[in-house]
Backbone as JSON Lines, residues from 0, in Angstrom:
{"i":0,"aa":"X","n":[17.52,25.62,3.34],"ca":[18.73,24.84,3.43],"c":[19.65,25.19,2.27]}
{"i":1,"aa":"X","n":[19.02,25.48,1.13],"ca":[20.32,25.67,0.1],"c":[20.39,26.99,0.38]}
{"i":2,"aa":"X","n":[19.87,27.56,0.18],"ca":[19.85,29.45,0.64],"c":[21.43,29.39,1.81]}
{"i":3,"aa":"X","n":[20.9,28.46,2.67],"ca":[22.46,28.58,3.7],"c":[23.53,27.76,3.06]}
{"i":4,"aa":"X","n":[23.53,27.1,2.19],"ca":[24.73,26.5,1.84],"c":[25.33,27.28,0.74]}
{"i":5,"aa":"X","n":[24.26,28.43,0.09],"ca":[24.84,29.52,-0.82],"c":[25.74,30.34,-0.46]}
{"i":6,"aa":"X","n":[24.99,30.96,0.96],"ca":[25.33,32.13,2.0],"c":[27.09,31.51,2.08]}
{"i":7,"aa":"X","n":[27.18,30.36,2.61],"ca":[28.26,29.63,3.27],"c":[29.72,29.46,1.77]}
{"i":8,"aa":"X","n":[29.12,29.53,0.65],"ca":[30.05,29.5,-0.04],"c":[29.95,28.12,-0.56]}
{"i":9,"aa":"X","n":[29.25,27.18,-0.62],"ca":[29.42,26.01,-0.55],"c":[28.12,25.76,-2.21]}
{"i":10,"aa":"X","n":[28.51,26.82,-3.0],"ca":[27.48,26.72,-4.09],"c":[27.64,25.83,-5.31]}
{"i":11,"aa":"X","n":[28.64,25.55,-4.93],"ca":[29.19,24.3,-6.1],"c":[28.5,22.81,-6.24]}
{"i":12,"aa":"X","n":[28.52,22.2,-5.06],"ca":[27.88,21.18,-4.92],"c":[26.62,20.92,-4.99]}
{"i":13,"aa":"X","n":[25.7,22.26,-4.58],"ca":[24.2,22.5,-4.46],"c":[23.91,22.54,-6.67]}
{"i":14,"aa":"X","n":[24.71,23.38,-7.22],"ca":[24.55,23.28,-8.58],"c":[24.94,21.9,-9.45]}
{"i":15,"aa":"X","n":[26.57,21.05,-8.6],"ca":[26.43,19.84,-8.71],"c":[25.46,19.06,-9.17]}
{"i":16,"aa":"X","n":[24.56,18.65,-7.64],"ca":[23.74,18.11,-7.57],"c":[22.56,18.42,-8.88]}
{"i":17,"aa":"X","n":[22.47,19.53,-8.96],"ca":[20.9,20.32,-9.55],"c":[21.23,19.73,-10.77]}
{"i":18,"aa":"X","n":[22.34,19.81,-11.47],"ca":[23.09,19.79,-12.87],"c":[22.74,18.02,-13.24]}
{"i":19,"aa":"X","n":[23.13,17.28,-12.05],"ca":[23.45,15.71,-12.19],"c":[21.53,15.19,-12.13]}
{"i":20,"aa":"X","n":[20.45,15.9,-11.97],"ca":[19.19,15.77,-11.57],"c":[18.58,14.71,-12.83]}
{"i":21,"aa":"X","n":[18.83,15.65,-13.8],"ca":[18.29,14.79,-14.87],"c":[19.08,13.65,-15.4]}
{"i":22,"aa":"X","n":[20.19,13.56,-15.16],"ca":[20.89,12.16,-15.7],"c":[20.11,10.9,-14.23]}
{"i":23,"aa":"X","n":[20.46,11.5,-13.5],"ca":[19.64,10.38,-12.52],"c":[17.96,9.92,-12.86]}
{"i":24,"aa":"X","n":[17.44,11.14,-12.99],"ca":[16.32,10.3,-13.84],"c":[16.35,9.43,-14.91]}
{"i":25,"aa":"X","n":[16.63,9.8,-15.35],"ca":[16.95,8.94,-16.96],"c":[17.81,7.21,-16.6]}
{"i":26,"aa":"X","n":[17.92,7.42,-15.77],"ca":[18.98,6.13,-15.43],"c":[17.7,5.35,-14.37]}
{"i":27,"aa":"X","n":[17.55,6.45,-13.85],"ca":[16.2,5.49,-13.02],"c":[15.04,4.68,-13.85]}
{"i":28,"aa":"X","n":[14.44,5.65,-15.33],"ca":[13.61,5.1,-15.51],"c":[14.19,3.85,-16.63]}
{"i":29,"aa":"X","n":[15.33,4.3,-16.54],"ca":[15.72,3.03,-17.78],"c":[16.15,1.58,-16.6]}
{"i":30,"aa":"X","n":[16.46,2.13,-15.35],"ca":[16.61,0.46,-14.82],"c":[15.0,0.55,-14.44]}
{"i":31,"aa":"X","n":[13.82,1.12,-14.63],"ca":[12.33,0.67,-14.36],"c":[12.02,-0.18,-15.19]}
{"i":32,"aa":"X","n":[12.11,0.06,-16.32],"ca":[12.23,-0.66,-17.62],"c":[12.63,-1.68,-17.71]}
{"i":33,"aa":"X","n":[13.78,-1.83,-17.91],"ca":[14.73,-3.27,-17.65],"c":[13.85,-4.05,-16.64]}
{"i":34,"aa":"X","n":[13.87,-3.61,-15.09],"ca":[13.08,-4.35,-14.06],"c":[11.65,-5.08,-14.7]}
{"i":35,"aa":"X","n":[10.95,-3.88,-15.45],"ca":[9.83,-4.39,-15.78],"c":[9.38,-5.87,-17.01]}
{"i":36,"aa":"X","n":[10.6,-5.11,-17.46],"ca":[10.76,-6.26,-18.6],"c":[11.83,-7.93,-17.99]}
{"i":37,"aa":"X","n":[11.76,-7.75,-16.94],"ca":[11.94,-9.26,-16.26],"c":[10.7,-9.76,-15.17]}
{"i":38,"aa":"X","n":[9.39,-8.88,-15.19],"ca":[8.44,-9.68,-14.52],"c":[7.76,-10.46,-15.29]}
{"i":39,"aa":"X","n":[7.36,-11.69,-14.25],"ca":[6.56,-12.69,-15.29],"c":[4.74,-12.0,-14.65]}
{"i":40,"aa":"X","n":[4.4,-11.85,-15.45],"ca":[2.8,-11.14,-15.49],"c":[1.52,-12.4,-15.42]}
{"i":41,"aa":"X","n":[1.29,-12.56,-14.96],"ca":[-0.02,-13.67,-14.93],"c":[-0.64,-13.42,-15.99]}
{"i":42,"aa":"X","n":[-1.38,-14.95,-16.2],"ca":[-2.53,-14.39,-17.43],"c":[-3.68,-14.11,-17.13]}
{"i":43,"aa":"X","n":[-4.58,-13.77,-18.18],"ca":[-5.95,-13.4,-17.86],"c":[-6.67,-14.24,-16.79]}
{"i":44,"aa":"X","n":[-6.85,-15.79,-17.06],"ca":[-7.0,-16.59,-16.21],"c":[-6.79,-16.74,-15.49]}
{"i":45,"aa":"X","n":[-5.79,-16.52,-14.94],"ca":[-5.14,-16.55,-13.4],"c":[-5.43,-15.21,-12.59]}
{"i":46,"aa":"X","n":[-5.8,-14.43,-13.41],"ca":[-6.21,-13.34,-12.96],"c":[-7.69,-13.11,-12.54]}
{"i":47,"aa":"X","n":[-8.46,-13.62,-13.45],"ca":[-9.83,-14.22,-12.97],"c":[-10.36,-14.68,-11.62]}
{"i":48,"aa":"X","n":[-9.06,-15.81,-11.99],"ca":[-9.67,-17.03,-10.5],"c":[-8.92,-16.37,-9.4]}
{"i":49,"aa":"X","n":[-7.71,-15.32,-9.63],"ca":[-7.6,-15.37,-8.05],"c":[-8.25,-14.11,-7.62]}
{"i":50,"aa":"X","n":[-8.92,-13.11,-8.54],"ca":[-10.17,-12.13,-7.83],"c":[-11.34,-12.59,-7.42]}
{"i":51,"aa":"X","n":[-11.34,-13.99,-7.97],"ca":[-12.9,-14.85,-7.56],"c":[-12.57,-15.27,-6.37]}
{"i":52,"aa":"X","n":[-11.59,-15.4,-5.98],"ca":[-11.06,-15.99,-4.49],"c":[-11.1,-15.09,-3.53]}
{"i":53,"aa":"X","n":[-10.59,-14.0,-4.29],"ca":[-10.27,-12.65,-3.27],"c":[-12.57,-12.25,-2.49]}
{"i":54,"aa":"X","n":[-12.66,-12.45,-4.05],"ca":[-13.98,-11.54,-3.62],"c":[-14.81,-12.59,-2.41]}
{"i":55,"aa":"X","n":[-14.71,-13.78,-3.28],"ca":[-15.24,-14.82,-2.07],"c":[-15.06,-15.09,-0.62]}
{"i":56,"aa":"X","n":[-13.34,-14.81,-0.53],"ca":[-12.8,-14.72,0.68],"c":[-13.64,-13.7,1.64]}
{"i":57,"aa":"X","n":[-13.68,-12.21,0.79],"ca":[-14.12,-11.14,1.5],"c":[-15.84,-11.17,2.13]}
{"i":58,"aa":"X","n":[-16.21,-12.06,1.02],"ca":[-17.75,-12.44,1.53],"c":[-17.97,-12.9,2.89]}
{"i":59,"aa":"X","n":[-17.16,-14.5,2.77],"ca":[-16.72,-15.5,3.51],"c":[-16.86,-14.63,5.19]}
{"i":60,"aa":"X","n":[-15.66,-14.19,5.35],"ca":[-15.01,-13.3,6.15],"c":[-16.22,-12.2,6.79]}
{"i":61,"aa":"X","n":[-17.02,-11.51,5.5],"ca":[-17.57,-10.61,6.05],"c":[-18.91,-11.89,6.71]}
{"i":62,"aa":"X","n":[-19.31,-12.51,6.52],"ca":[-20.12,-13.43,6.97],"c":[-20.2,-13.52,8.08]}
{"i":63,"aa":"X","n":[-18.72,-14.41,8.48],"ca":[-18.17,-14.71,9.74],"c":[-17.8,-13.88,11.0]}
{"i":64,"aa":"X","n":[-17.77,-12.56,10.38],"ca":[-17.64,-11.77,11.28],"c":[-19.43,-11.3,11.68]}
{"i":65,"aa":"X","n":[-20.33,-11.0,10.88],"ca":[-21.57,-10.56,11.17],"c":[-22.02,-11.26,11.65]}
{"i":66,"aa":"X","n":[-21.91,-13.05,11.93],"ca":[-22.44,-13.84,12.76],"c":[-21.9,-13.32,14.56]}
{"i":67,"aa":"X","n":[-20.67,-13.53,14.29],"ca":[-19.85,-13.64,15.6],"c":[-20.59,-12.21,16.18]}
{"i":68,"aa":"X","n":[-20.66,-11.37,15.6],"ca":[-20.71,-9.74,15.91],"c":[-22.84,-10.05,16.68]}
{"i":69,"aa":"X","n":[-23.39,-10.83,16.02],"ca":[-24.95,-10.73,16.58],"c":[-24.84,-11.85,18.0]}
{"i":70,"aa":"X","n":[-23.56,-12.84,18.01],"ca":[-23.45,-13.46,19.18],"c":[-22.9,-12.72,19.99]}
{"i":71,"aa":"X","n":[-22.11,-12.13,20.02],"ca":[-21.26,-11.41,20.92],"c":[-22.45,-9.95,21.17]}
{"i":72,"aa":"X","n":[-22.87,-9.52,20.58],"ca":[-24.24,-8.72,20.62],"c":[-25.04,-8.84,21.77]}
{"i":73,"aa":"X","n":[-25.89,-10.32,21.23],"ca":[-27.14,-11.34,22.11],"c":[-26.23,-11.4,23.51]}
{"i":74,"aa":"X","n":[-25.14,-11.54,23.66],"ca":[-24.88,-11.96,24.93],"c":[-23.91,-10.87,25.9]}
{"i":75,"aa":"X","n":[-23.91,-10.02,25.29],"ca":[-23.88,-8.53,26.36],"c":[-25.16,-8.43,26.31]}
{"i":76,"aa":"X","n":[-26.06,-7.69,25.59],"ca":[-27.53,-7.51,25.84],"c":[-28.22,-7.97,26.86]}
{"i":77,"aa":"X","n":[-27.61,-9.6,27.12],"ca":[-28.3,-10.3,27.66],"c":[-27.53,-10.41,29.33]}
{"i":78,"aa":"X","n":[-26.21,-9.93,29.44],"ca":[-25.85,-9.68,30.35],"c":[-26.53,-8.25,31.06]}
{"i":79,"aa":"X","n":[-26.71,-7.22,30.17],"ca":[-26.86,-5.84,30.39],"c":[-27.94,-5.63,30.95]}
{"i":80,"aa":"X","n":[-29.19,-7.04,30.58],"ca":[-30.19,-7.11,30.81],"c":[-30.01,-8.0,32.2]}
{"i":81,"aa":"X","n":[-29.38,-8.59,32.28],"ca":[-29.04,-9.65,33.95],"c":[-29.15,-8.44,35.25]}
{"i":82,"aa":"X","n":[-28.16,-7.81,35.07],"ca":[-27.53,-6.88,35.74],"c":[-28.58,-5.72,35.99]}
{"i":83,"aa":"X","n":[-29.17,-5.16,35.01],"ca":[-30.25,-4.24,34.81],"c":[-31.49,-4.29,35.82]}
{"i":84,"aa":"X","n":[-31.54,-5.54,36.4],"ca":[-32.6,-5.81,37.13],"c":[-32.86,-5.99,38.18]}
């Protein structure tokens, strides 16, 4: 694509751009900065209890599903076995 916009005469804007590359960075990471320095960050504690939630949840969950999964199991089996005969 730039190769054809060289060919075309149109090499100004392609060096434009290339030239303006690093001021746009620099502007990006300085509004990252700024951004960053207006989040409010949890504390340790809060950080604690809500991975204790998370992990519990995932237990919870995986639980509930391995039950449902040996019912739903037992009762095709038990159809497969109806039918089978």
């Amino acid at each position: 694509m730039a190769t054809a916009q060289l060919q075309e005469g149109d090499g100004g804007n392609f060096l434009q751009r290339a030239a303006s590359w690093p001021v746009g960075v620099k502007n990006y990471f300085e509004e990252l900065q700024a951004e960053m320095r207006r989040v409010t960050w949890p504390s340790w504690k809060q950080v604690r209890a809500t991975t204790l939630v998370v992990i519990i949840a995932v237990f919870a969950f995986a639980a509930y599903f391995a039950v449902v999964d040996e019912i739903f199991a037992s009762l095709i089996n038990k159809l497969m076995n109806a039918f089978t005969r």
